[in-house]
C-alpha positions in Angstrom: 26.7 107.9 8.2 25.1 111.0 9.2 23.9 112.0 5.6 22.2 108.6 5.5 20.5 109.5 8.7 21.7 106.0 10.0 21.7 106.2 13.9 24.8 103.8 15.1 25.2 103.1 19.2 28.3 101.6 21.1 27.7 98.4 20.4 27.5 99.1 16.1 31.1 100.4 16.5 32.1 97.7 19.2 31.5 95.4 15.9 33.2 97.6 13.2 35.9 98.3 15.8 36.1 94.3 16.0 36.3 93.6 12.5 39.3 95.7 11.9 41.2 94.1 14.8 40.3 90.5 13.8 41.7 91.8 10.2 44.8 93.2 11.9 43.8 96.1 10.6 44.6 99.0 13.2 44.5 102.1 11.7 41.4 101.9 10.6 40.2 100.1 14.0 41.8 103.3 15.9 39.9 105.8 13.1 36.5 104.6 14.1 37.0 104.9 17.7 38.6 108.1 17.3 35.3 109.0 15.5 32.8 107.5 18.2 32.3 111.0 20.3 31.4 112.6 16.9 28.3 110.3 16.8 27.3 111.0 20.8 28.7 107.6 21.7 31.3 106.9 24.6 33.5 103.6 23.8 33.1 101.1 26.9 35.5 98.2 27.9 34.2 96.3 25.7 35.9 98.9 22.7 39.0 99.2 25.1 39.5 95.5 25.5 39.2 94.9 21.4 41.3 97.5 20.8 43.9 95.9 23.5 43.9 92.9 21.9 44.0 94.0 18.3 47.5 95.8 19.2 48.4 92.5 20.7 47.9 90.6 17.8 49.8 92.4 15.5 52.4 92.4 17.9 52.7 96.1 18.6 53.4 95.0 22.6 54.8 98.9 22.7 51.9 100.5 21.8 49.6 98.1 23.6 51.1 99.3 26.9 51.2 102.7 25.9 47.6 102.4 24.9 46.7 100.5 28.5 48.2 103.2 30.4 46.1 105.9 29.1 42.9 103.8 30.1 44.0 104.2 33.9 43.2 107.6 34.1 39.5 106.9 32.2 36.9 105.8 34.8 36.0 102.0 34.1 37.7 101.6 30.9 39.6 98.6 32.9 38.2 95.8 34.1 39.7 92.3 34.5 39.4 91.1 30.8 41.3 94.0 29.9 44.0 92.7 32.1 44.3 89.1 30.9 43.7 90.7 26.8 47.8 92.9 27.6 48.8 90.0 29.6 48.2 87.8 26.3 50.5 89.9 24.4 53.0 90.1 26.9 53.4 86.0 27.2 53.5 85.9 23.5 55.8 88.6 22.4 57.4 90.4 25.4 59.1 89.0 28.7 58.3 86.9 31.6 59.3 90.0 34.1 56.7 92.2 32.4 53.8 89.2 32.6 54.2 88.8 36.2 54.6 92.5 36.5 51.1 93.3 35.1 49.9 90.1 37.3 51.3 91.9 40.3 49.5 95.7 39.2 46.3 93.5 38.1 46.2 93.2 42.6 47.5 96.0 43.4 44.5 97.6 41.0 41.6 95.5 42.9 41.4 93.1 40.3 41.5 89.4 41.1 43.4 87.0 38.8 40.9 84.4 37.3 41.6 81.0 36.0 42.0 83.0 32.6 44.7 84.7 34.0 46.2 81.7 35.2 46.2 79.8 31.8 47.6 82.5 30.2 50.4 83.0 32.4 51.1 79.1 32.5 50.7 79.0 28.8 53.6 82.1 28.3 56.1 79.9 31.0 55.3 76.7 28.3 56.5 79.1 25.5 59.7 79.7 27.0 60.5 76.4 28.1 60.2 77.2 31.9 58.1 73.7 32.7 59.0 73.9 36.2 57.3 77.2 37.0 54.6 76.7 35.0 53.6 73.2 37.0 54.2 75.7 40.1 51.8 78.2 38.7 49.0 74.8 38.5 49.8 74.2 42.3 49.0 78.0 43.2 45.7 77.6 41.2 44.9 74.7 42.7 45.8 76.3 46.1 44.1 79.3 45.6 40.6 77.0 44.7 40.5 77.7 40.6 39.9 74.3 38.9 41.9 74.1 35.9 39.8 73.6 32.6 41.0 71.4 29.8 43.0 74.4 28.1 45.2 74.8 30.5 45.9 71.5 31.5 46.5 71.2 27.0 49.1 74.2 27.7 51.1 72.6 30.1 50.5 69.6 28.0 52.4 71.3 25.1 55.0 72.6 26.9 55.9 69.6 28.1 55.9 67.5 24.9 58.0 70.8 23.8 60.7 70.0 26.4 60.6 66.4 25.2 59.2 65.5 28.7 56.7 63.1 27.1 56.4 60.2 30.0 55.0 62.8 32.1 52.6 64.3 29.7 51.0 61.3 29.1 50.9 60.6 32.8 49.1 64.0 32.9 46.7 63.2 30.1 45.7 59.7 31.0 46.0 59.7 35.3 44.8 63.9 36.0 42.9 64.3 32.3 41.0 61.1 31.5 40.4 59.9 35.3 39.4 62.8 36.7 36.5 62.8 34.9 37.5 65.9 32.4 36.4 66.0 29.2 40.2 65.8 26.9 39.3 67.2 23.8 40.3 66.8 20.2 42.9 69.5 21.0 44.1 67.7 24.0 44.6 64.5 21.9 46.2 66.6 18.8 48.6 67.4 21.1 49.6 63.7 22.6 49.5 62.3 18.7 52.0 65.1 17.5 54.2 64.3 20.2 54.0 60.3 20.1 54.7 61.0 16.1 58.1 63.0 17.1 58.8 60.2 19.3 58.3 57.1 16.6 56.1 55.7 19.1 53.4 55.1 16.0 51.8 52.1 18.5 50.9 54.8 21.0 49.7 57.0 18.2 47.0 54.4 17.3 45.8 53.7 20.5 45.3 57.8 21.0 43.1 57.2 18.1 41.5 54.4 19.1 40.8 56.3 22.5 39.6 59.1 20.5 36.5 57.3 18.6 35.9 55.2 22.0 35.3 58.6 23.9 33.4 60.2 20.1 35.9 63.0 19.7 36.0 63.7 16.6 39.1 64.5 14.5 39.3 68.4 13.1 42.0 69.5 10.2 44.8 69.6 12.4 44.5 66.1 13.6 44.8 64.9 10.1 47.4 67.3 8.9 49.7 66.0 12.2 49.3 62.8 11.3 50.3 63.3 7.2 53.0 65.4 8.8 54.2 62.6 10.9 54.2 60.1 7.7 55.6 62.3 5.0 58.7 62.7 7.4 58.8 59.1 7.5 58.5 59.1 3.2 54.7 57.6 3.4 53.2 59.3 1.2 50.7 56.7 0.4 49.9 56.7 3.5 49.4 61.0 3.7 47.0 60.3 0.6 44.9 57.8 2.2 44.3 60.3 5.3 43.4 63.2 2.6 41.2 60.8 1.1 39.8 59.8 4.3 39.3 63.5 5.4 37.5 64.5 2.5 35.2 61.6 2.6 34.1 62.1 6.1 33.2 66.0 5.0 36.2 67.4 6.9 37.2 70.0 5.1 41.2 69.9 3.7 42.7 73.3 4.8 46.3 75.3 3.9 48.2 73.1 6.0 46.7 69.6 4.5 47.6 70.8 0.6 50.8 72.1 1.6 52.0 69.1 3.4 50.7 67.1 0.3 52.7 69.1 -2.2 55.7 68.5 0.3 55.8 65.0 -0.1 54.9 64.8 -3.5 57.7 67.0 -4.2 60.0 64.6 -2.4 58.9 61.5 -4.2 60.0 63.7 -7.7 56.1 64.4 -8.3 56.7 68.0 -9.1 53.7 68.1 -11.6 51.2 66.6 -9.7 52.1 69.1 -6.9 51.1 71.7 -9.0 47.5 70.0 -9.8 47.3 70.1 -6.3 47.9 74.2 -6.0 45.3 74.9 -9.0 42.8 72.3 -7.3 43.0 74.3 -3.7 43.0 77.5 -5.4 39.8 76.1 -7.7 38.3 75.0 -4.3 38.8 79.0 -2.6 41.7 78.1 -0.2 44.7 80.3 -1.3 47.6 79.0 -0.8 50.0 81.1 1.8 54.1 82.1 1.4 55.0 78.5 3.0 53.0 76.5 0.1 55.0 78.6 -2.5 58.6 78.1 -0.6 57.7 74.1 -0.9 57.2 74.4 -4.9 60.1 76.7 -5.6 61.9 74.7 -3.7 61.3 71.5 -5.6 61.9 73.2 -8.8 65.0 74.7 -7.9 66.4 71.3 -6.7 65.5 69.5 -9.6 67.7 72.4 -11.4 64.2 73.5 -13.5 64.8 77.3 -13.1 62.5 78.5 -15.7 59.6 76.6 -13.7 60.8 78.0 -10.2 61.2 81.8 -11.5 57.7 81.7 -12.6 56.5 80.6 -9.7 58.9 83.4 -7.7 57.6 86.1 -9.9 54.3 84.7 -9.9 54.2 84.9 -5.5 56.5 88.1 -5.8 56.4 90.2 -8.2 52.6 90.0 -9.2 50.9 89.4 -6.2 47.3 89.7 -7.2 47.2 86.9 -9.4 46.6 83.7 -7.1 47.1 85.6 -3.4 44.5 87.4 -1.1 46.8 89.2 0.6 50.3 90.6 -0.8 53.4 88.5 0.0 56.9 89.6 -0.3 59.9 87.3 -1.0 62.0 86.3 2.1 65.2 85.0 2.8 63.8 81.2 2.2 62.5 81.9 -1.3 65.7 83.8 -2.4 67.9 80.9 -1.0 65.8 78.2 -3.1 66.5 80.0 -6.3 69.9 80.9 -5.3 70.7 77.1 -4.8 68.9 76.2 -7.6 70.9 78.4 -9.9 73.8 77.4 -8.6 73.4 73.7 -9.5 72.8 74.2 -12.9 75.7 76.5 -12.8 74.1 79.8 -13.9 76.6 82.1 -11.8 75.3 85.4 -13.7 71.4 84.4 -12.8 73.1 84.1 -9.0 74.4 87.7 -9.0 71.4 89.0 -9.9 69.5 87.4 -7.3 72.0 88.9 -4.5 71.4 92.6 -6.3 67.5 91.5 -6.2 67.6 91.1 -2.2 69.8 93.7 -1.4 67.5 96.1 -3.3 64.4 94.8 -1.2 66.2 95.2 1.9 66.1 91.3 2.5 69.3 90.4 4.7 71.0 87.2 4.1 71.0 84.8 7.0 74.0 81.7 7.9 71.9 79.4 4.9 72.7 82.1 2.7 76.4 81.9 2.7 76.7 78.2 3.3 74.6 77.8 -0.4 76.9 80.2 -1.9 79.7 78.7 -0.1 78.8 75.3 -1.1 78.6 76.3 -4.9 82.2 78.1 -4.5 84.0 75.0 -3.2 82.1 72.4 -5.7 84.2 74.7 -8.3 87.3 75.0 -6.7 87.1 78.5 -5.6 87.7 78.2 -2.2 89.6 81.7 -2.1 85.6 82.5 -2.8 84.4 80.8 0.0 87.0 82.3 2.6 85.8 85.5 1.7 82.3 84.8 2.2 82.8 83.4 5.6 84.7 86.9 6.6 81.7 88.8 5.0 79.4 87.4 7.0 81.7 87.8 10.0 81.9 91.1 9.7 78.2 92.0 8.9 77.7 90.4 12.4 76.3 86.6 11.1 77.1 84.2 13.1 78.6 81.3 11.2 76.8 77.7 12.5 78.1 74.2 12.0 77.6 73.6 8.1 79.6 77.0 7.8 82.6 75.5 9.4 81.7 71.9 7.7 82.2 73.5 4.3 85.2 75.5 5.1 86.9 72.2 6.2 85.8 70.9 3.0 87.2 73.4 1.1 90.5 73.0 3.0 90.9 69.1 3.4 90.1 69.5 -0.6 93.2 72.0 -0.9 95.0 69.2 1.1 94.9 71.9 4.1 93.8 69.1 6.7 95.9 70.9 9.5 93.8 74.4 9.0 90.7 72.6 8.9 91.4 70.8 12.6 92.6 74.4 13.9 89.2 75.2 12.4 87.7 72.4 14.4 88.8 73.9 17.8 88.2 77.3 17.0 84.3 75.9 16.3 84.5 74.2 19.5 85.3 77.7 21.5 82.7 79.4 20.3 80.0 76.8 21.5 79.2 75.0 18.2 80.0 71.4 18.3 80.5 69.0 15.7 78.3 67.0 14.3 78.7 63.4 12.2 79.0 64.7 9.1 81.8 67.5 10.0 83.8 64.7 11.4 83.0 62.5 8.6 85.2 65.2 6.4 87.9 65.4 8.4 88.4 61.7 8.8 87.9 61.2 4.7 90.7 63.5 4.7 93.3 62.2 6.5 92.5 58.9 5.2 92.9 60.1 1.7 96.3 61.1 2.7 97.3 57.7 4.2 97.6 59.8 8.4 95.6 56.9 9.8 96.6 58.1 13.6 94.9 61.5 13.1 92.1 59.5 11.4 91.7 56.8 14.0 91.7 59.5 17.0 89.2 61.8 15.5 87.2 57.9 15.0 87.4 57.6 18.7 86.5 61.0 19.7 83.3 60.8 17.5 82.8 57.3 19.8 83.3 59.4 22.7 81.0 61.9 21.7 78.1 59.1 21.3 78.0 59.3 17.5 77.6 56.6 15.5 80.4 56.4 12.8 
């Protein structure tokens, strides 16, 4: 810059400064403002707050507080927005404590929380499922004189829906939103459709839109893509098609989300192929397709035992990234798992093993889905002496074995005609905290009734009864 003669102020490297964190790209963010005194310019709190925030969003919390506690010493590097930019952080990837910690210094520093603050904090309580504070934390702002705007009232909305308290977010949307004479958003009403779709209540979920084109807020991306959601779980994928059609005639663009969820339920109604279409149309249209899109297509493949079709895709994602992707993506546990199960059904054991070698050599830890595919492959064989030792691997690597671990092992045994092992399995599942579900007492029951014990079968019957399962 200084061969070229090009004179840059603060405000120049506020923008460079602001690219990099946007990109998540912090060492070169940090190189430019370790380079601003060279030039004759001072950063302000404009650069410190970007910088803040970049750290944030990366989620290097450590360094962000390490970063905010060199700015106390640096005459008005801190200001309010600076607060509120660490305090975002904190709600999303550190503690409550700490938030209401830097709340508490934010006073003790001269500097007044603002309704900013307060969203944020109530936001971070939502997150963790602390309702009941968070609607405290409304009161105080109410107290205090701050009017709550539209985003925080769509927090607590959220967090509520979250918590499965859905009467009284509705009774917050329609009786505190809509009558007192705030404007609810297409965020606002995103958030009430998603949650009426997780409750079935698909008549409420029309009216929402009905009340949306009444009050002329229109739907963005996400409205769409929550509704195709909510249908492909259902198995409409007609409907899901209709709504991409819809979208695309109204000149809402479809996004990552929209082609992904489309290649989900095509790939559930067997339409593998056209799937693909769909990735080389998204890709065709500039909108590369992330790590999830890949997970749903190897996925499909895998269960439909076409290897050869899922390992080029796998390589494809990662082993040569800088063919389809814009930024480099590395296999995780998800992507391994789908080709693990998918040689396992068409029983290539060999092409399994080298799988487990491929993870272990890029550091990629199995997790309890893992063993329970490999477990499940064992005892469909017969080698259940396979299985046991699995579950004591993952014992001992400190895995915590979950409900389909101890569903298979029970399989394994009740198929050895070990029925009384698997029930002592059943209690020691119980002590640890992980209950039963249908399908674990569906086995057991199956078992004793293959053996002709019709008392052990009827009580475990009645205990499922009990238990408000529906045999």
């Amino acid at each position: 810059m200084s061969r070229m003669q090009i004179s840059f102020d603060v405000t120049s490297f506020n923008c460079i400064i602001d690219y990099y964190c946007t990109t998540g790209n912090m060492h070169e963010a940090f190189s430019v403002y370790d380079n601003m005194g060279r030039y004759g310019c001072s950063p302000n709190d404009y650069t410190y707050r970007n910088l803040l925030r970049g750290l944030c969003k990366v989620s290097h919390l450590a360094q962000a507080k390490e970063f905010m506690a060199c700015l106390v010493d640096i005459s008005s590097a801190i200001d309010q927005k600076t607060f509120n930019a660490l305090l975002l952080g904190i709600c999303k990837d550190g503690t409550l404590d700490e938030a209401l910690d830097l709340c508490e210094k934010m006073v003790t520093s001269n500097f007044l929380p603002d309704t900013h603050t307060y969203t944020i904090l109530l936001s971070g309580f939502c997150r963790k499922g602390k309702i009941v504070p968070a609607v405290i934390l409304l009161q105080m702002m109410l107290e205090k004189g701050f009017v709550p705007d539209i985003v925080t009232y769509t927090c607590l909305l959220n967090g509520l829906i979250k918590e499965g308290q859905l009467k009284v977010a509705s009774y917050l949307f329609q009786e505190i939103i809509c009558k007192e004479g705030m404007y609810a958003d297409c965020i606002a009403y995103n958030s009430m459709i998603n949650g009426y779709l997780k409750a079935g209540m698909i008549h409420k979920v029309d009216m929402m839109i009905c009340d949306m084109h009444r009050n002329e807020v229109y739907p963005n991306p996400a409205s769409y893509n929550i509704l195709m959601h909510g249908h492909i779980k259902k198995g409409h994928l007609s409907r899901s098609i209709y709504l991409y059609k819809d979208m695309v005639r109204k000149g809402i663009r479809p996004n990552n989300v929209t082609y992904r969820l489309l290649m989900l339920g095509l790939s559930k109604h067997g339409m593998v192929e056209i799937a693909i279409k769909l990735l080389d149309k998204m890709v065709l249209e500039g909108i590369y397709p992330d790590k999830l899109t890949f997970d749903v297509l190897i996925t499909a493949f895998s269960e439909k035992s076409r290897m050869s079709s899922a390992l080029q895709l796998f390589n494809l994602v990662f082993a040569e990234k800088e063919i389809i992707c814009k930024e480099g993506m590395y296999a995780d546990c998800i992507a391994y798992n789908s080709m693990i199960n998918g040689y396992l059904k068409a029983g290539m054991i060999h092409k399994v093993d080298m799988m487990i070698c491929d993870m272990h050599r890029n550091e990629v830890y199995p997790n309890p889905a893992s063993y329970n595919i490999l477990m499940h492959g064992h005892i469909k064989k017969g080698h259940f002496s396979r299985s046991i030792y699995l579950y004591k691997d993952m014992v001992r690597k400190g895995i915590r074995p979950n409900n389909v671990t101890y569903r298979l092992l029970m399989l394994g045994l009740s198929k050895h005609g070990m029925v009384e092992i698997a029930i002592k399995l059943l209690d020691k599942m119980v002590l640890e905290g992980i209950y039963p579900d249908k399908l674990t007492f569906d086995v057991l029951i199956t078992a004793f009734s293959e053996k002709s014990r019709m008392s052990s079968a009827l009580q475990l019957f009645n205990c499922m009864k009990r238990l408000y399962m529906k045999p």
